[in-house]
C-alpha positions in Angstrom: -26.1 26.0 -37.2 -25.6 22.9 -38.6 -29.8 23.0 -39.9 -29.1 26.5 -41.4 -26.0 25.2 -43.4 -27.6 22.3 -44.6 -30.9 24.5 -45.7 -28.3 25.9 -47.9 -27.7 23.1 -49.5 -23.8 22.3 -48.5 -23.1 18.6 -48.9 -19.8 18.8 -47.2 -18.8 21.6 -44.5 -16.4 21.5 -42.0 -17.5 22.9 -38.7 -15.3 25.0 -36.1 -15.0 21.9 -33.9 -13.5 19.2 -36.5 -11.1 21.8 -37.7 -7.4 20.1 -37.3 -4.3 22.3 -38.3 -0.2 21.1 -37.9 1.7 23.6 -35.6 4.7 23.4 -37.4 6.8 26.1 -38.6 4.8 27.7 -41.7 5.7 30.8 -43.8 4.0 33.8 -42.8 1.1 35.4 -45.0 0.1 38.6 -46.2 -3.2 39.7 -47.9 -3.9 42.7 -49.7 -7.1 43.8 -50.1 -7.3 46.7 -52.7 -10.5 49.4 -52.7 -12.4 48.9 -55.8 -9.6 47.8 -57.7 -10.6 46.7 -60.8 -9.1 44.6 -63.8 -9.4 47.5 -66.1 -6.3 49.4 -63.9 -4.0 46.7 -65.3 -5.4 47.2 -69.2 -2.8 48.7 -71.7 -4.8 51.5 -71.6 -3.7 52.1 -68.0 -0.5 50.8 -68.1 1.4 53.7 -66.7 -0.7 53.2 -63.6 0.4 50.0 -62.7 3.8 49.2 -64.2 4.6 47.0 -60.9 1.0 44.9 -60.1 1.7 44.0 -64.0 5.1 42.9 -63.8 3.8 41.1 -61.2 1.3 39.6 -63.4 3.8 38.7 -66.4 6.0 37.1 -63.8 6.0 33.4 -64.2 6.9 33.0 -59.9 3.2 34.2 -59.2 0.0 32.8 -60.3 -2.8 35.2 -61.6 -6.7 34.4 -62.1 -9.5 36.6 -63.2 -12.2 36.5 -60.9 -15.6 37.8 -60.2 -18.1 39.4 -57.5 -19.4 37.1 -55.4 -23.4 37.6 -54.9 -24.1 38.9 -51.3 -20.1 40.2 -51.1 -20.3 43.9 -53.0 -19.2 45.6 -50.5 -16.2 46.0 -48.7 -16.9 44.4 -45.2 -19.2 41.8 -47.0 -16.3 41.1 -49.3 -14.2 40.5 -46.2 -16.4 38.1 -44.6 -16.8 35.9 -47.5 -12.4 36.3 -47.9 -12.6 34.7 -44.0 -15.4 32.2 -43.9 -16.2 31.4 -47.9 -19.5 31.9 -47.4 -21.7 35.2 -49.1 -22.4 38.0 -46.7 -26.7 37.8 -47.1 -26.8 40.6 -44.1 -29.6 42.2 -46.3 -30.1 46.2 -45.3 -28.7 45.3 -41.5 -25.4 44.9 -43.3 -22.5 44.1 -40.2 -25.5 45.0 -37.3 -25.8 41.8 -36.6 -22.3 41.6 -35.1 -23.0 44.7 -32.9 -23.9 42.2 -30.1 -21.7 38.7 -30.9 -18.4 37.9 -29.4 -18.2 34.3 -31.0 -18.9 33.0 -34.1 -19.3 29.0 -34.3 -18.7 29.6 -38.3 -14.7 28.3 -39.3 -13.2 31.5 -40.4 -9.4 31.9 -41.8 -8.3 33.4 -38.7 -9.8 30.4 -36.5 -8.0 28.0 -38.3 -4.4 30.3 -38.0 -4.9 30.2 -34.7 -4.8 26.5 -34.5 -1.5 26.4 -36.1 -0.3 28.8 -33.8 -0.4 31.5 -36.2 -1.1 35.3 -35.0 -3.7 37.7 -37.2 -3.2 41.1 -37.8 -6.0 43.2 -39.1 -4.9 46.6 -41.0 -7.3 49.1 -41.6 -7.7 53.2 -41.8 -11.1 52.8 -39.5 -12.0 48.9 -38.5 -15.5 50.5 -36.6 -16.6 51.4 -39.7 -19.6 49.4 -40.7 -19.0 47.1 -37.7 -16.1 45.4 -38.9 -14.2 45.3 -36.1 -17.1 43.5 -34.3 -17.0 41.2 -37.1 -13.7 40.6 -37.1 -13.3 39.8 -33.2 -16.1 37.2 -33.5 -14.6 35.4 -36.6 -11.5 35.0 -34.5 -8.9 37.4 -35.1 -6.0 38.4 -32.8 -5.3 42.0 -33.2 -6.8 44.9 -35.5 -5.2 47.9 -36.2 -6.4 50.8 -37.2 -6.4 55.2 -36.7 -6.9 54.7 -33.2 -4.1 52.2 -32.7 -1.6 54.1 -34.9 -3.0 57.7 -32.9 -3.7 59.6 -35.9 -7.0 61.7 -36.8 -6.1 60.7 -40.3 -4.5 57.1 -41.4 -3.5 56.8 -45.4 -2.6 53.7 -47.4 1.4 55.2 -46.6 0.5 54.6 -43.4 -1.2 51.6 -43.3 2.2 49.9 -45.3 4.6 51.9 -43.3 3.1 49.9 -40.3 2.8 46.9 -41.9 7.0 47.0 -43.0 7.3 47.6 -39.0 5.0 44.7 -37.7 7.5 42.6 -40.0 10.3 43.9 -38.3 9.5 43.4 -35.0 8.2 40.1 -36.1 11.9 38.8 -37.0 13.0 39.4 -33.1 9.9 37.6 -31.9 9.9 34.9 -35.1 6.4 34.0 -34.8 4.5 33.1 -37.9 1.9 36.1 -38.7 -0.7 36.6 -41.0 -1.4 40.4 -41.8 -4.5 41.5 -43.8 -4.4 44.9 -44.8 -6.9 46.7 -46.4 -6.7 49.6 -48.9 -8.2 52.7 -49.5 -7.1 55.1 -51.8 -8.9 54.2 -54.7 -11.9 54.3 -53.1 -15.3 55.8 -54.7 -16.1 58.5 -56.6 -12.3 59.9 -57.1 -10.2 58.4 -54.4 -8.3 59.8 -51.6 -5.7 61.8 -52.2 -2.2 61.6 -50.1 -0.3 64.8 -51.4 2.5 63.0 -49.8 2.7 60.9 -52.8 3.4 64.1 -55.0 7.2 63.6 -54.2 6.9 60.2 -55.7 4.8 60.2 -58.6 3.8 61.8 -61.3 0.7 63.5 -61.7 -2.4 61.9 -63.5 -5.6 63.0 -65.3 -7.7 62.2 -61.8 -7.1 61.7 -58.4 -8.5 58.6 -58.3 -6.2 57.8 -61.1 -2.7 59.2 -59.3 -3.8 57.3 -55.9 -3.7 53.7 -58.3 -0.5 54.5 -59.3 0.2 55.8 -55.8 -1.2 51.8 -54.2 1.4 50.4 -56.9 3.7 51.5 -55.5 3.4 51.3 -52.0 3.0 47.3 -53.3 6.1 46.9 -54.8 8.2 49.1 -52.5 6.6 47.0 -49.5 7.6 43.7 -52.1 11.1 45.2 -51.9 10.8 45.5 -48.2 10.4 42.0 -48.1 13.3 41.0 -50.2 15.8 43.8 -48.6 14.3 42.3 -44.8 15.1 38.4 -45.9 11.8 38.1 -45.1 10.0 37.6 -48.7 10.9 34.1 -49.2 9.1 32.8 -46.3 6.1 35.0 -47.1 2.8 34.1 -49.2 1.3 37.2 -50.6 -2.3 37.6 -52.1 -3.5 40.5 -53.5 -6.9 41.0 -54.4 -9.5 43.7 -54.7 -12.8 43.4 -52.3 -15.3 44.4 -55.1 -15.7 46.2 -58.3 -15.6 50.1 -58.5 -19.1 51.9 -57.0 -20.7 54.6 -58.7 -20.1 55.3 -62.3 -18.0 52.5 -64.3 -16.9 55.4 -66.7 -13.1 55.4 -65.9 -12.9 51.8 -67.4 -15.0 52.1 -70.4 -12.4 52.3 -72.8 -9.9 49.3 -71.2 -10.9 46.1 -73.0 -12.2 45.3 -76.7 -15.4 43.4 -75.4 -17.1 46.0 -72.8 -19.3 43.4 -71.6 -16.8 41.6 -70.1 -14.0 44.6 -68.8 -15.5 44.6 -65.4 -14.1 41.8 -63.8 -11.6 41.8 -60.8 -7.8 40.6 -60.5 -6.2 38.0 -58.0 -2.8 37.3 -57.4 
C-alpha cells in the first residue's frame, strides 16, 4: 500500500496503524448526504424550495462553503468513499466490484478513526447493496448500516430514513454513547425524483416532482434540526450537510439560477 500511495504522489499520509484518537467524551455527529443536490436549489430563483437550508445558510452559527466535484467521485457511492477516506474513487467501469470480495481495508477511513475514540457509526440508507456499498462500507470500518431490510419495508423514503434517524437519537440518550450517523438521501434523485405522496399533507405542490421532493428534504432537515433542539440533543451535535454530486442527466432545471451560467453548477456544504 504504502508504494501505491506514494506512486500517487502524497508527501505526507497517515496510515491506519499510526492513527492516534483521545477517547474522551466528544459531541456526537451527523452527516447529511443529499441526492444531486445542487447549489442552484438555494438560488432566489428557488427560494420557496428551500426556505430552511437558506436560513441555515444566512445564519452566522454555521459555516457555509461552495464546493466542487471531486474527479473520480461523480457518483454517489464514489462520492461516499472519497467523504470517508479523502481519497478519489478511480474504480474505473468495475465501480464498488472490487469490494465484492474485501472485508478489511488497510486505507484510514472516517469511520476507522471514530472507532478509536470510541465512537459508534451508523450508516442510513434506502438500499446499502446497491452498487456494493454496503461491502464498501463494512471494509472501511463502519459499525452498523441500515437500510429497507433493517427497517422491514419493501419501500424506504427519505421520511423514513429521518424518522429512524430521530429514533436512533432517542435511544442513544438512555445508552449516552457518542454516535456518528451518516444518512443518505434520495428524493431528489435523477431524472424527476421520488415522489412520497405522504408529503402532500405537508407541502405545497410544485411545478415538478423532483421540485416538490427538494422542498419535501428541507423540511425533513429542519424538522429533524428541531428534533434536535426539542430532544436537548442539538448542542452536543455537529451537523454537515452536503450533496454527494451534481444533478445527472439534463442540467435544465438550474439554467436559469445564477447570472454567470458557467459557474451555477457547483455544490453546497454546510
Amino acid at each position: 500500500m504504502k508504494k501505491n500511495i506514494e506512486e500517487l504522489g502524497f508527501q505526507k499520509y497517515t496510515y491506519q496503524q499510526d492513527v492516534k484518537a483521545n477517547t474522551r467524551k466528544r459531541k456526537n455527529i451527523i452527516i447529511l448526504s443529499l441526492e444531486s443536490f445542487e447549489r442552484g436549489y438555494l438560488s432566489e430563483e428557488m427560494s420557496h424550495l428551500t426556505p430552511n437550508l437558506r436560513a441555515l445558510k444566512a445564519n452566522p452559527e454555521w459555516q457555509y462553503l461552495d464546493i466542487e466535484e471531486n474527479e473520480g467521485s461523480k457518483w454517489t457511492s464514489g462520492s461516499l468513499y472519497t467523504t470517508l477516506t479523502g481519497l478519489p474513487a478511480f474504480f474505473g467501469s468495475e465501480h464498488n466490484s472490487l469490494f465484492q470480495n474485501l472485508f478489511e481495508s488497510k486505507i484510514p477511513s472516517l469511520f476507522n478513526v471514530l472507532k478509536k475514540t470510541g465512537t459508534k457509526s451508523i450508516y442510513l440508507v434506502e438500499n446499502a447493496s446497491f452498487s456494493g456499498t454496503s461491502r464498501m462500507l463494512n471494509a472501511l470500518g463502519v459499525d452498523v448500516v441500515i437500510d429497507q431490510n433493517i427497517l422491514s419495508k419493501i419501500e424506504v423514503q427519505d421520511k423514513d430514513l429521518f424518522e429512524h434517524a430521530k429514533s436512533i437519537f432517542q435511544n442513544n440518550k438512555k445508552t449516552n454513547e457518542n454516535i456518528c450517523l451518516y444518512l443518505s438521501t434520495l428524493s431528489t434523485h435523477n431524472p424527476n425524483g421520488i415522489y412520497d405522496v405522504r408529503m402532500e399533507n405537508v407541502l405545497p405542490a410544485q411545478k415538478s416532482d423532483i421540485e416538490f421532493m427538494a422542498s419535501a428534504v428541507d423540511f425533513m432537515i429542519k424538522d429533524f434540526i428541531d428534533f434536535l433542539i426539542k430532544e436537548n440533543m442539538y448542542d452536543n451535535t455537529i451537523i454537515y450537510i452536503f450533496p454527494d454530486h451534481l444533478k445527472h442527466g439534463s442540467s435544465k432545471l438550474f439554467w436559469y439560477t445564477h447570472k454567470k451560467c458557467y459557474n451555477f453548477r457547483q455544490l453546497v456544504y454546510f
